[in-house]
C-alpha positions as MATLAB code, in Angstrom:
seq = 'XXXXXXXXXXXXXXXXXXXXXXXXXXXXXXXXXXXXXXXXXXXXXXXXXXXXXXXXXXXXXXXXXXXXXXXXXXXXXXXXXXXXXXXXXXXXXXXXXXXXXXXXXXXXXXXXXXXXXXXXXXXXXXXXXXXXXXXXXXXXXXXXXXXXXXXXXXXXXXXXXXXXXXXXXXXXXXXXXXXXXXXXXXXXXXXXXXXXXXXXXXXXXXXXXXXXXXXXXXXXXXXXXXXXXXXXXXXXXXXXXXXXXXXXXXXXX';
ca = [
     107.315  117.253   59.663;
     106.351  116.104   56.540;
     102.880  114.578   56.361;
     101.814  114.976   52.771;
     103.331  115.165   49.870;
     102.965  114.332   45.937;
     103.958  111.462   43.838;
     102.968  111.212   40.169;
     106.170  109.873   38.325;
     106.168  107.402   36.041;
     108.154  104.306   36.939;
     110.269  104.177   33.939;
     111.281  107.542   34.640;
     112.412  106.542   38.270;
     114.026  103.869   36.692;
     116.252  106.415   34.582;
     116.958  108.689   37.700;
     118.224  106.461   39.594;
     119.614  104.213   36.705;
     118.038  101.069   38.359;
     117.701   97.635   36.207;
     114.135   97.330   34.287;
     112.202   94.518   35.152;
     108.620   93.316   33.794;
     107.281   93.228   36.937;
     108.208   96.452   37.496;
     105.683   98.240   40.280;
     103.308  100.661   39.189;
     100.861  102.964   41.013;
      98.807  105.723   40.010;
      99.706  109.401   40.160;
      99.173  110.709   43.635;
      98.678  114.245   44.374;
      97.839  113.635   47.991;
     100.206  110.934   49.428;
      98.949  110.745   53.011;
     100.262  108.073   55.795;
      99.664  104.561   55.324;
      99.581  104.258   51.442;
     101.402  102.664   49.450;
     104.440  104.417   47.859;
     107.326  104.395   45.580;
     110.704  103.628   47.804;
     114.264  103.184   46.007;
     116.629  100.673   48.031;
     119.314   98.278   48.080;
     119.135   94.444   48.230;
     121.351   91.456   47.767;
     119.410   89.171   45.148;
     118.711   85.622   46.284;
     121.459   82.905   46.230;
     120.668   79.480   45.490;
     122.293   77.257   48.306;
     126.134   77.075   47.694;
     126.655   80.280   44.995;
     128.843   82.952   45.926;
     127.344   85.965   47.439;
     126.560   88.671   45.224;
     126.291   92.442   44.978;
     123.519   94.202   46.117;
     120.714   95.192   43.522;
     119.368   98.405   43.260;
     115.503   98.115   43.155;
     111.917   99.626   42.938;
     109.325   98.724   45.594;
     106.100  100.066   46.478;
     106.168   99.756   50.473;
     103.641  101.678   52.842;
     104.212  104.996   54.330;
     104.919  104.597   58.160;
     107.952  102.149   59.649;
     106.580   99.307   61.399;
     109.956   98.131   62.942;
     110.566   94.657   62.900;
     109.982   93.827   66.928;
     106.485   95.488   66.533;
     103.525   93.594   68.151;
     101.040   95.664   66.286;
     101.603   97.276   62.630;
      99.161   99.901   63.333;
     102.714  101.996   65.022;
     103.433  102.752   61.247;
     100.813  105.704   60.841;
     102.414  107.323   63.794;
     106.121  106.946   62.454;
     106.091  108.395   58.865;
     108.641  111.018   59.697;
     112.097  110.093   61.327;
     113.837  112.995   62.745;
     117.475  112.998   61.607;
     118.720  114.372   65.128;
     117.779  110.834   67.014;
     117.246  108.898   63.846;
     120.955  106.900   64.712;
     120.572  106.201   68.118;
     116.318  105.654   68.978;
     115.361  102.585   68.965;
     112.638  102.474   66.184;
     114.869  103.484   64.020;
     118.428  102.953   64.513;
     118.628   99.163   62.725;
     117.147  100.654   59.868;
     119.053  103.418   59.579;
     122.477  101.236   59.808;
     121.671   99.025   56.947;
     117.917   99.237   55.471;
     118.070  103.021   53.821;
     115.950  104.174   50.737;
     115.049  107.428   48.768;
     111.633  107.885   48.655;
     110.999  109.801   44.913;
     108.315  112.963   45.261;
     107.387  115.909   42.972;
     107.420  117.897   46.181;
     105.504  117.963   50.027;
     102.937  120.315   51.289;
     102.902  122.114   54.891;
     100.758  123.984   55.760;
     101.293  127.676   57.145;
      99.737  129.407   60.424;
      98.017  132.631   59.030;
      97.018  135.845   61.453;
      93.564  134.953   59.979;
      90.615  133.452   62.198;
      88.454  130.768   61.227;
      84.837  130.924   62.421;
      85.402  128.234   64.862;
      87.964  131.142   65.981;
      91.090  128.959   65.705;
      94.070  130.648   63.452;
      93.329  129.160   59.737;
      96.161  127.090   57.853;
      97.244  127.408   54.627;
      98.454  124.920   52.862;
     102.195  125.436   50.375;
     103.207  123.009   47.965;
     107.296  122.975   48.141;
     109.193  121.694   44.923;
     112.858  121.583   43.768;
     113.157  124.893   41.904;
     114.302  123.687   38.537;
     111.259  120.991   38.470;
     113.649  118.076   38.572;
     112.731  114.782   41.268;
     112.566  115.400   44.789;
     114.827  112.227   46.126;
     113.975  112.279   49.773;
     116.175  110.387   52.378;
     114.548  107.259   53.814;
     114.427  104.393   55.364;
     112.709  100.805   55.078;
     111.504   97.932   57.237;
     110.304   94.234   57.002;
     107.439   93.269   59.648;
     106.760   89.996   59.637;
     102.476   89.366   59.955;
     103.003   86.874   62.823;
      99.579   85.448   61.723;
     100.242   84.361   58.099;
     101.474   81.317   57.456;
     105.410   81.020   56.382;
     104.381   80.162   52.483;
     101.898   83.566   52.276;
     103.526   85.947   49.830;
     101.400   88.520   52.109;
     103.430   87.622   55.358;
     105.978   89.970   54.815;
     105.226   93.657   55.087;
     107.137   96.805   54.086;
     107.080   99.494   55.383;
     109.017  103.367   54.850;
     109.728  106.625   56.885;
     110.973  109.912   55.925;
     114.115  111.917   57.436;
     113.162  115.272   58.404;
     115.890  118.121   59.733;
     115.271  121.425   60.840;
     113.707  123.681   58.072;
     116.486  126.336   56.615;
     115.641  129.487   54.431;
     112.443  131.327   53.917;
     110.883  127.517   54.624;
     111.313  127.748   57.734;
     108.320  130.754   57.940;
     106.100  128.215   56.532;
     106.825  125.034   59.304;
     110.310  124.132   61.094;
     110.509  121.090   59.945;
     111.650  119.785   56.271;
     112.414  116.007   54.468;
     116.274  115.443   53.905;
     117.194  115.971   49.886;
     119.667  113.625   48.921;
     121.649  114.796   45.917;
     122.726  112.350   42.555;
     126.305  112.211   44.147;
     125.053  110.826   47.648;
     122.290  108.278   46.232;
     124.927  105.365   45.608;
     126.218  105.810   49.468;
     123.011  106.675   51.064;
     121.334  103.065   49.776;
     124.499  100.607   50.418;
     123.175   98.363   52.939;
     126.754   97.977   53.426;
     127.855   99.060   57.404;
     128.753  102.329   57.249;
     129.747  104.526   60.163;
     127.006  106.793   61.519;
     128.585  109.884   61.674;
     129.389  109.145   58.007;
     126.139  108.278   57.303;
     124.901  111.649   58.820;
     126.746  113.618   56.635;
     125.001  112.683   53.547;
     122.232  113.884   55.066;
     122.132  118.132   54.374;
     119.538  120.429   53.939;
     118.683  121.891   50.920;
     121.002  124.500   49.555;
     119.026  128.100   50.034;
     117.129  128.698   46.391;
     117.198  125.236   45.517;
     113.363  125.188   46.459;
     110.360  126.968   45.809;
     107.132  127.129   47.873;
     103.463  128.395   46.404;
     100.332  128.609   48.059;
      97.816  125.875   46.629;
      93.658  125.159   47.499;
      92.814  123.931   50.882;
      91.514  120.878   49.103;
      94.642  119.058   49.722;
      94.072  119.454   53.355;
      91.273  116.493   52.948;
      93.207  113.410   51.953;
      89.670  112.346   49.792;
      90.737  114.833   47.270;
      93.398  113.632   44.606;
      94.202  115.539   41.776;
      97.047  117.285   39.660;
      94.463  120.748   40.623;
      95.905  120.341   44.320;
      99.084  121.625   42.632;
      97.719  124.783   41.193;
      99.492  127.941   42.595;
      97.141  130.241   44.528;
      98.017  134.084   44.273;
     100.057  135.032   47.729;
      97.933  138.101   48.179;
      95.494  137.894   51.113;
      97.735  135.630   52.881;
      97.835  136.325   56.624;
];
């Protein structure tokens, strides 16, 4: 899975990447080292822009939004599901229910510097459980980690229909099975999408799914690296580009 993971781009930059239109309302939110579930984060979607009644339809725009992490689908009676759906498994994401409206028209790349798992060592910890260690896994050649995702609206059945607040968004992540020497460290990984697949990937256009499915690959062996860093990160309290620091691999279990 991927529960963690860190986020400390600049907007403008995320505007260049994925050459979106600047705005000056544009989102911002501060570096985060230690994205956990439920807050807020950076997602990169698709959306028609508003028509006044009786203008053509026009082309979807390709925007920033900061949305929460963990889907709240849209026939949800309690938003409180999103902190158990961050991750989206790519096998069922088509098909299972939760997901599968989502996936066939509301997709989104959620921008990292990289994710954390964390690693079962042969050590013992005095409670006598095995002890974790925790890896910080980056693209190699320290370029944006676009990972494949997808977004929801939830409509706060308890605001009233003028609240700017009633509308909630919400984001999961697509994981596949881990490939490479990452798969020592957990089995499961978040989808990379590559620049050639990001145009596809975000038209809310119908697609088919199988077609849809095959923009979705793992990462091409070397392509990332993965370092030991501090058990800090393990505590979500702890925020801080020190999380980030490479440990030395020896005394690893």
């Amino acid at each position: 899975m991927c529960g963690r993971y860190a986020s400390s781009m600049d907007p403008d930059d995320i505007v260049a990447e994925f050459e979106l239109h600047t705005a000056a309302d544009l989102p911002r939110l501060e570096p985060d080292f230690n994205v956990a579930p439920t807050k807020e984060i950076y997602a990169v979607l698709e959306r028609p822009p508003r028509s006044e009644e009786g203008e053509p339809e026009r082309a979807a725009e390709r925007q920033l939004r900061v949305v929460s992490w963990g889907l709240v689908p849209s026939w949800a009676k309690d938003p409180k599901i999103g902190s158990r759906m961050i991750n989206a498994r790519m096998e069922t994401v088509a098909e299972k229910p939760a997901y599968r409206r989502a996936f066939e028209k509301r997709r989104a790349i959620l921008p990292a510097d990289g994710y954390y798992e964390w690693y079962v060592t042969d050590d013992l910890t005095a409670a006598g459980k095995p002890r974790k260690q925790p890896f910080f896994i980056r693209p190699r050649d320290g370029s944006l980690l676009a990972m494949a995702g997808l977004y929801e609206l939830w409509r706060d059945p308890e605001r009233a229909a003028d609240d700017p607040l009633r509308w909630r968004w919400t984001a999961t992540v697509i994981t596949t099975d881990a490939t490479d020497d990452l798969g020592r460290i957990h089995d499961r990984m978040p989808l990379m999408l590559t620049p050639d697949a990001y145009g596809a990937w975000l038209d809310p256009a119908p697609r088919p799914a199988a077609e849809l499915l095959d923009l979705l690959v793992p990462a091409a062996p070397g392509l990332l690296e993965a370092y030991p860093v501090s058990t800090l990160v393990s505590n979500v309290a702890n925020n801080g580009p020190e999380l980030l620091e490479p440990l030395p691999l020896d005394g690893i279990g």
